[in-house]
N, C-alpha and C positions, 0 to 999 in steps of 0.2 A: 696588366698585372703579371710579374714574373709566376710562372707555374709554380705551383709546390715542389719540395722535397718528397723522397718517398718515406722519408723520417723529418719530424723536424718539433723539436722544443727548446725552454729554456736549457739552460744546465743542471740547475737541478733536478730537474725531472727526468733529462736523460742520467743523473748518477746515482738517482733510485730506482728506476726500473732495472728489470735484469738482462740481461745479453739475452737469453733467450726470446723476449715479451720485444725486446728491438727487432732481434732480427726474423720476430714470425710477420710482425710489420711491414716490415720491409720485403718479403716474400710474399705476400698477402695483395702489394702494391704493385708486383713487378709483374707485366703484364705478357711476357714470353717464356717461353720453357726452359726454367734454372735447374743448371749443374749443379752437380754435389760442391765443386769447386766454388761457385758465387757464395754459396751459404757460411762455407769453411772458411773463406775471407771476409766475410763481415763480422762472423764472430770474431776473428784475429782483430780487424779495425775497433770494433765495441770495447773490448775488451782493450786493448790498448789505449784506448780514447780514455777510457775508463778510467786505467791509472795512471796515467800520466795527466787529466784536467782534473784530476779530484782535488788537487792542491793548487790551481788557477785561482789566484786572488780579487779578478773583476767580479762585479754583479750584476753586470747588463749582457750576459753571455750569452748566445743561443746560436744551438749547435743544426746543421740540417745534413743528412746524409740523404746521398744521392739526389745530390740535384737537378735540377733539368736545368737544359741552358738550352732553350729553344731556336737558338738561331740552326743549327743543325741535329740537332734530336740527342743533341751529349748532356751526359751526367757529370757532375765533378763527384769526386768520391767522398768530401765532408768542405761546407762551408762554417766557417767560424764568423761569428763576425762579436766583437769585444771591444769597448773604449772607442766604436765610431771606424775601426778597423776591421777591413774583413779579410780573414785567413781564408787561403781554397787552396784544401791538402789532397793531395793525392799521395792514395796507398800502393807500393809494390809489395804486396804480400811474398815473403820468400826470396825477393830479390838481393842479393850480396853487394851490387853494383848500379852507378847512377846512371843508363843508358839516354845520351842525347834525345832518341824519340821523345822518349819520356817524360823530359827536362821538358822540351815544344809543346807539348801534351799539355802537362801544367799551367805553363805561361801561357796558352791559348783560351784555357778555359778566365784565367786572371783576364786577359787583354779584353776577352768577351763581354766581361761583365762592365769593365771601364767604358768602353764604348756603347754597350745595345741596352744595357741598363739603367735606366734613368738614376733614378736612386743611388745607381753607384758612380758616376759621372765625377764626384767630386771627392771621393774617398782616396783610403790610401788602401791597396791592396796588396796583400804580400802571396804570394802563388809558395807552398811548400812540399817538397817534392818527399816520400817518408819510405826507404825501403826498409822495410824491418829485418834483414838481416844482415845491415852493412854496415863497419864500424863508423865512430865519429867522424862526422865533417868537418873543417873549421872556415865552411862556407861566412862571410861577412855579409850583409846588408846590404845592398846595394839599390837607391830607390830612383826611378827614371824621372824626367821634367812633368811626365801626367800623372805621378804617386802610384803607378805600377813596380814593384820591385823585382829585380831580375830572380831566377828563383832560386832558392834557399833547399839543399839537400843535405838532409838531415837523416838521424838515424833514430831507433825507437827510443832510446836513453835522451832526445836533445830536443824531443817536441814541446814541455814543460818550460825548461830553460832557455829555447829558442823563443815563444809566444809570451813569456815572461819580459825576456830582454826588448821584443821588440813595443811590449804596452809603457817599457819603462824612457824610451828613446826615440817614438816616434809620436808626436806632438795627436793628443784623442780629442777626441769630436763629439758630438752627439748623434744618435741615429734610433729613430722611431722605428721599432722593426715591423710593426706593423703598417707602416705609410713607406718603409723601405721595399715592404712586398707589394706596397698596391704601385709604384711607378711603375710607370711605361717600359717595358722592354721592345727597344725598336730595331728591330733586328735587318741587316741588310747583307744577305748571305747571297755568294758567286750562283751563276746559273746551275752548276755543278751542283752545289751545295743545296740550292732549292730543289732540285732535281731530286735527291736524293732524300730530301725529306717529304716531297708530295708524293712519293715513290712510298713511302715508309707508313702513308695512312695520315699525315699532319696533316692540320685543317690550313688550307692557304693563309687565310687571314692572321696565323703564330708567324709565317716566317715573314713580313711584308714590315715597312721600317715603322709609320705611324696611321695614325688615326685616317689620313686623309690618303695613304697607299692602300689602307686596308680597304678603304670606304671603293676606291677606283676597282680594282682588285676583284674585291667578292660583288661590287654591283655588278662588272661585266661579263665574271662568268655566271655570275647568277641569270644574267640577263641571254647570254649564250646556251644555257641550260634551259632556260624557258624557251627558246625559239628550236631547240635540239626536241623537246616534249612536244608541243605543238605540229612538230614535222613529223612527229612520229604517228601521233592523233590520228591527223590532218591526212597523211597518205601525200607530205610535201617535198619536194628540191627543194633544198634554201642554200644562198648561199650568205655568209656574213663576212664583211670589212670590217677589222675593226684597225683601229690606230692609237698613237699616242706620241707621245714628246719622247726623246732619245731616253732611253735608261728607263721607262715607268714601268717594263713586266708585262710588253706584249708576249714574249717568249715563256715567261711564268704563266697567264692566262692560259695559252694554248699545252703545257706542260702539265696543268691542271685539269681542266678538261680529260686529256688522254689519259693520264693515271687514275683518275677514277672510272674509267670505261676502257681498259688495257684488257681486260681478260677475255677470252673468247668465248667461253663459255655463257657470260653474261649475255642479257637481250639487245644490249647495245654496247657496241665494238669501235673501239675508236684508235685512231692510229694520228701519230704527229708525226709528222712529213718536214723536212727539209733540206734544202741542194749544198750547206753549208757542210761540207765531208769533216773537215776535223772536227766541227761540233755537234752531229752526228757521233764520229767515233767515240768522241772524249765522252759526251752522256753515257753512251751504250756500256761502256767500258766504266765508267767511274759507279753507273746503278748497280752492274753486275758483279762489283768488287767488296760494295757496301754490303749487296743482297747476302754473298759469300761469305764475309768476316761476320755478318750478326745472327743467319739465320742456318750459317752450316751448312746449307749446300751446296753440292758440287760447282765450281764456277763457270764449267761449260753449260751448264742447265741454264745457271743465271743470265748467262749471256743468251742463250737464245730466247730467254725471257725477255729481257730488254730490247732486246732486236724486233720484237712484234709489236712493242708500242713505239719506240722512235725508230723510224726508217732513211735511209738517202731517197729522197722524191724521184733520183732518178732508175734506183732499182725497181723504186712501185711499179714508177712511170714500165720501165722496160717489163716486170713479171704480167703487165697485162696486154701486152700488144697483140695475144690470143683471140682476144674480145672474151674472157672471163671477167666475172663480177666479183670485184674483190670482196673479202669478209667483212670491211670495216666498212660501219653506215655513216661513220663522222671520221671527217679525214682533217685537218689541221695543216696548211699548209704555212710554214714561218718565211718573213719576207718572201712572202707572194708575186713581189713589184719585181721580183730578179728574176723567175723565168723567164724563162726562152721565149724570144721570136722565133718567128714563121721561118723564115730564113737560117736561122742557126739550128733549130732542132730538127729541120726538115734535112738538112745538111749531117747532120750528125745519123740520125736514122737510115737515109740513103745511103752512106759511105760507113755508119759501124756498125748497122744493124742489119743490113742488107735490106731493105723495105724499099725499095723503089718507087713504091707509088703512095711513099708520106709525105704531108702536106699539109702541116697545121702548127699552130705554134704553139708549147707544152701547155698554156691554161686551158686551149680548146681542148687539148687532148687528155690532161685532169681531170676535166667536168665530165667529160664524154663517160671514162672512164666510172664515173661515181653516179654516173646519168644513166650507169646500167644496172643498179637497183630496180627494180619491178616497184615501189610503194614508197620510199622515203629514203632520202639521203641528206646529208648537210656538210658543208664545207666552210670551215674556219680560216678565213682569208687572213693572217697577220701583215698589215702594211706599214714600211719605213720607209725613211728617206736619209739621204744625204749619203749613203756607202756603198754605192754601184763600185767596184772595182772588178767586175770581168766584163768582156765584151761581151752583145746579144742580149743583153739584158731589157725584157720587152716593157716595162713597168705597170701602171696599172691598165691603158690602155687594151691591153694583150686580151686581158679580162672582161672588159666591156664588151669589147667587139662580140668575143665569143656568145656570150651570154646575151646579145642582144642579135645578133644574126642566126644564133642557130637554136640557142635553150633557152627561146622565149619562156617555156612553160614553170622555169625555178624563181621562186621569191629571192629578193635581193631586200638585204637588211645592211645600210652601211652606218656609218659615224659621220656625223653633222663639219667633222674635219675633213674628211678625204679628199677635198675639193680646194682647202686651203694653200697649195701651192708647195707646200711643204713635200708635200708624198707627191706630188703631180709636175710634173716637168714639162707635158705637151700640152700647155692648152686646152685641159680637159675641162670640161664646165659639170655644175650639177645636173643639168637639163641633159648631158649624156644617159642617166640613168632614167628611164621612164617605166612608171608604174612600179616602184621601188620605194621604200621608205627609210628614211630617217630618222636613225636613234642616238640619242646622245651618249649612251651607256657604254655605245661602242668607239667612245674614247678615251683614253688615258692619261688623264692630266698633268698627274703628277709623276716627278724624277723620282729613283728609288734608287739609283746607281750604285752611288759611292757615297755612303752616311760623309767624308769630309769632302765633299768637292760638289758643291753646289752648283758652281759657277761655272766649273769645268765644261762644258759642254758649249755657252755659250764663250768661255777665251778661246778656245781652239778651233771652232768657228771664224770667229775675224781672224788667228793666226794665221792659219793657213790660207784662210782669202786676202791677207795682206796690209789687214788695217791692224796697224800694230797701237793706234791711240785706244781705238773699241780694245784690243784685247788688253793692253796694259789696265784700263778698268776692270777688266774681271778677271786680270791676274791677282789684283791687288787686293780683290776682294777677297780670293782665298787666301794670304798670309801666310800663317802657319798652317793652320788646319789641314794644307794639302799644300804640301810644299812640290815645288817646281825647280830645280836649278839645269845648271847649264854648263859644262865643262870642256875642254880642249882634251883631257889626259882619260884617257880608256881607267888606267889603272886607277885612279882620284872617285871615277863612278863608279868603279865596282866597289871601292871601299865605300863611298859614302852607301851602297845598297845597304853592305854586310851590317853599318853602323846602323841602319834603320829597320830593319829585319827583324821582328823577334818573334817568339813561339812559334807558331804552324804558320806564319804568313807565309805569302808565295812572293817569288820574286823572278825576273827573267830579262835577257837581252833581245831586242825586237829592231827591226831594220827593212825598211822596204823591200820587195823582190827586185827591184832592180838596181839597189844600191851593192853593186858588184864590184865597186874602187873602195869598199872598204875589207876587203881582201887582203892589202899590205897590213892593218891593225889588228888581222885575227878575226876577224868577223866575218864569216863563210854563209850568205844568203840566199848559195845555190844548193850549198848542202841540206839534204833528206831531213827532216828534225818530223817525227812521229809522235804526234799530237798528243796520245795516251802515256806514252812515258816522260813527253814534259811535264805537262800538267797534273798527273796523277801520282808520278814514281815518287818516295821517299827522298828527300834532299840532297839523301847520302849518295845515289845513284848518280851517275855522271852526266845519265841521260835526262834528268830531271834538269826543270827550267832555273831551277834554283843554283845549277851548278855555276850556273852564267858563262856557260861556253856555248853549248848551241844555241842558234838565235834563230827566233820565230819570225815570219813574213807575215802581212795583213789576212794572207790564205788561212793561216793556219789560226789566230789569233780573233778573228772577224766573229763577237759574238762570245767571247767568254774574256775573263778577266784576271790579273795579278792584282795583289795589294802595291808590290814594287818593279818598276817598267824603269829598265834601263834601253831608250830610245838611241840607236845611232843612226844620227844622219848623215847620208852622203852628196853627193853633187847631182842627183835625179833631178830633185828639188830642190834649187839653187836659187838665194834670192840677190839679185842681180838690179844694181839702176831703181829701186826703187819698187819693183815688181818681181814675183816670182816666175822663174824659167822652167819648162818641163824637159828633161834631158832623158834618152836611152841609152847605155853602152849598149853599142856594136863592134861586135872584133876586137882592136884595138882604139876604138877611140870613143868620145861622147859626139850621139845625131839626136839636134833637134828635134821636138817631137810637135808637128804641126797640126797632127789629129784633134781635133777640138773632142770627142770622147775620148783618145787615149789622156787628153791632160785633165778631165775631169776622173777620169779613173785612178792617176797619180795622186792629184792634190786627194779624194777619198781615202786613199792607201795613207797616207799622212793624217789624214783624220784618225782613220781606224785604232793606228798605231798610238796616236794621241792622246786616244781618251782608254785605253785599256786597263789603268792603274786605278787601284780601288783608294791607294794611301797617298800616294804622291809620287812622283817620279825625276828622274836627273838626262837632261838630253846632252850626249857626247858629240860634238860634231871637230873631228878631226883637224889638225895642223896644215896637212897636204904636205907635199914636198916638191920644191924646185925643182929637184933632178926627174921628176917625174911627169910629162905633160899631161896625164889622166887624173893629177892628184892636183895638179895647179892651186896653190894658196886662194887668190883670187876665188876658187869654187866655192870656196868654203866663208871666209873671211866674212861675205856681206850676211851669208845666213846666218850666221853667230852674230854680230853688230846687228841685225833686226831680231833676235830674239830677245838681246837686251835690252832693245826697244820696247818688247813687248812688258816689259817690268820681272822678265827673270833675272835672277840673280847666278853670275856668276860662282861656282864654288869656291874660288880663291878668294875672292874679292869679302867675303864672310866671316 
């Protein structure tokens, strides 16, 4: 059930009560500390609502101010909804002028409701933008192929006449406003975005998309919170695996967890841990900016706020090489499987740490670390598979060993999957784990990704392993819903981005680290791109991903998401003969790459990049040029002929 407004009745009843009896209402419901300023603009909104719907001809009218639109913790400033139509106005009290933010702002909240709201799924939606102090618009109509209409900026004299013109020209419906509130809102918001609403006090189970995400979701940390009490009881080690299918909110679970036990001062302290640096920085940086813009304070504070629940594993890891007991008794670590070997941390410590006599590979030295509690500790294993892209990566193996060689004395609670091959690469069997238990709670069944791409996970699986008939089935299975095309011309994909773009969606250019020959098209994959100002900055910023000039690598992108992913491919991954080739530039030319992990780490890099879009995405893969041996047609030519294979659709061909 979509949440309440913090107002909400028919019309008539809002045109007989008075502006004051609304807006004590509406103060009464707001649950943080309001400026003189909130108050002074809703009387301006009431009061304007007031005269301008008092001469509103429907009878099925009802007005709701301050909506919640749960998929990120936002309000729309008044939902109308009349004739089967639903208006979502937003107020610029005082504003002269139509500022673009503002316009995204608008269309976001519309987009929101089309998509995460059942009930509104098949409506026509008009998003209107109201600054009260700007002369007339003569904004037109404009309504999209899913009866979203781009948004309509208006001034206080043209809300009447605007809402009028549009009951009389766009074809009404019926709508049960009471069976319109009890639909499903299924909300399927960026890690960002969840982030910042389990951050904000929201109950996990608001932002999760349906009945059966919710149901995985709240059984598993429920079921991780019972084993966190128990340990605590008990005077226990525990440590917990848990898993899931690509996309189902292992990262949400453990984000959960740590924001309701983030505080230090509480009796239990919990911290989320992981080696992924830009998705690290971008959370720390995106909570800290929320925390700032809503609650007013300083944004250095915020940020060291955030920094105490999401950490880099490898700073933990280094703040305690003293042999101190950290503060946190539950520690979270995300993709667990991609720790260090013995060999790679032992090497890194030796030679940057100066430790001469280290010797263990980073899960031993984790546990060790959280093994130094005196009475109870617990460790939230998050395991995936399929997206090794750095070398040294020990996987779950690293784990076992430790835990069964040396910290005999901690309980081990995993997922009845772990064992399934999926997450397990070496051979590991169930019978590796002994006197250990099996919970089923501690797996994640369901996808929660991307509300339009279903399928997505498993096309780009067989794409990139090379079976283009598997993937042309579940290209074809997504359709529209989640469009896919495929282009020659750079400049043809950024337009068709701009074309599919609208309100706050995000969009960005994305290209392997080692696709270094797409260099001649503008596409610089060794330049710095700074994870917090793609992802987070304002559109308008240059820095921002939206701008579609700097392009993100699998490093930077590994683990957060766009609505719109402009993929360019180069000649790394080149499919060639029937089979795909792994290629390095060196110096001046492309070597072979005969590493059986470095080609598993490629074709992953190609995964990563592949399934990053939340809406659908356009892959560029280049002309090459004759006069150039490192750009040779040939490189290119068969990758493009097997992705049409795959049942993408060229953009010209359209």
């Amino acid at each position: 059930m979509i949440s309440p407004a913090m107002y909400s009745s028919p019309l008539s009843s809002f045109l007989s009560e008075s502006t004051e009896y609304i807006v004590g209402k509406l103060t009464s419901a707001h649950t943080q500390t309001l400026q003189h300023s909130a108050t002074r603009a809703w009387r301006v909104e009431v009061d304007l609502l007031k005269e301008q719907l008092s001469c509103l001809s429907a009878n099925d009218i009802h007005i709701f101010i301050e909506m919640y639109i749960p998929r990120v913790g936002r309000r729309a400033d008044v939902v109308l909804t009349a004739g089967g139509i639903i208006f979502v106005i937003e107020f610029k009290v005082g504003a002269k002028q139509f500022y673009s933010a503002d316009i995204r702002q608008c269309h976001g909240y519309a987009l929101d409701l089309k998509n995460f709201h059942k009930g509104s799924h098949d409506k026509t939606i008009i998003p209107l933008l109201l600054a009260t102090n700007a002369e007339d618009s003569d904004d037109s109509l404009e309504i999209a192929s899913d009866k979203v209409a781009k948004v309509i900026c208006i001034s206080s004299n043209q809300l009447l006449s605007s809402i009028n013109h549009i009951l009389n020209v766009v074809p009404r419906s019926s709508l049960d406003i009471q069976q319109w509130l009890k639909s499903g809102y299924l909300p399927t918001p960026t890690i960002i975005e969840a982030a910042q609403a389990l951050y904000s006090s929201h109950n996990v189970a608001d932002i999760t998309r349906s009945e059966a995400d919710k149901t995985c979701i709240v059984t598993t940390s429920k079921k991780i919170d019972d084993i966190i009490e128990y340990s605590k009881a008990h005077h226990k080690k525990s440590i917990c695996f848990v898993t899931g299918v690509p996309g189902a909110g292992k990262t949400l679970v453990g984000l959960n967890i740590a924001s309701k036990n983030s505080n230090s001062d509480k009796s239990l302290y919990s911290v989320f841990l992981s080696g992924n640096g830009p998705l690290v920085s971008v959370l720390q940086e995106a909570l800290a900016r929320d925390q700032a813009n809503n609650k007013e304070i300083k944004i250095g504070d915020a940020r060291r706020k955030t920094e105490q629940m999401i950490q880099n594993i490898h700073r933990f890891r280094d703040s305690h090489f003293d042999g101190s007991t950290p503060p946190e008794q539950v520690a979270i670590f995300d993709e667990a499987q991609r720790a260090w070997n013995k060999t790679k941390a032992s090497d890194f410590m030796q030679n940057k740490r100066g430790m001469a006599d280290f010797s263990m590979s980073e899960p031993e030295f984790l546990i060790e670390v959280m093994d130094r509690h005196e009475q109870w500790s617990v460790i939230v294993a998050l395991i995936g598979g399929g997206q090794e892209i750095y070398t040294g990566e020990i996987g779950l193996i690293g784990w076992i060993e430790a835990l069964e060689n040396r910290f005999t004395n901690w309980d081990i609670y995993y997922s009845s999957q772990l064992f399934n091959g999926t997450y397990v690469s070496d051979d590991l069997k169930e019978a590796s784990f002994t006197e250990a238990k099996s919970i089923s709670e501690l797996h994640l069944s369901t996808s929660m990704r991307s509300f339009r791409a279903e399928h997505l996970s498993n096309a780009i699986h067989y794409l990139v392993d090379g079976d283009h008939e598997k993937a042309k089935t579940e290209t074809l299975r997504l359709k529209d819903d989640f469009p896919i095309r495929v282009t020659r011309s750079l400049r043809q994909a950024k337009q068709w981005i701009a074309q599919k773009q609208r309100g706050n969606e995000s969009s960005g250019v994305l290209a392997s680290s080692g696709a270094l020959r797409l260099k001649p098209e503008g596409i610089f994959a060794k330049n710095e791109t700074d994870p917090k100002h793609w992802f987070l900055n304002d559109c308008d910023d240059v820095r921002s991903s939206n701008f579609l000039e700097d392009v993100a690598t699998e490093f930077q992108v590994q683990g957060l998401e766009l609505d719109w992913c402009l993929v360019a491919w180069d000649a790394d991954y080149r499919y060639i003969d029937k089979s795909f080739e792994h290629w390095n530039f060196k110096g001046t030319k492309w070597q072979k790459c005969k590493n059986i992990d470095n080609q598993r780490y490629l074709k992953n890099a190609y995964r990563v990049l592949l399934t990053r879009a939340r809406q659908g995405m356009i892959i560029y893969i280049p002309e090459g040029s004759v006069n150039d041996r490192t750009r040779n047609p040939d490189f290119y030519d068969g990758t493009y002929q097997y992705l049409l294979k795959c049942g993408i659709k060229d953009l010209g061909s359209l």
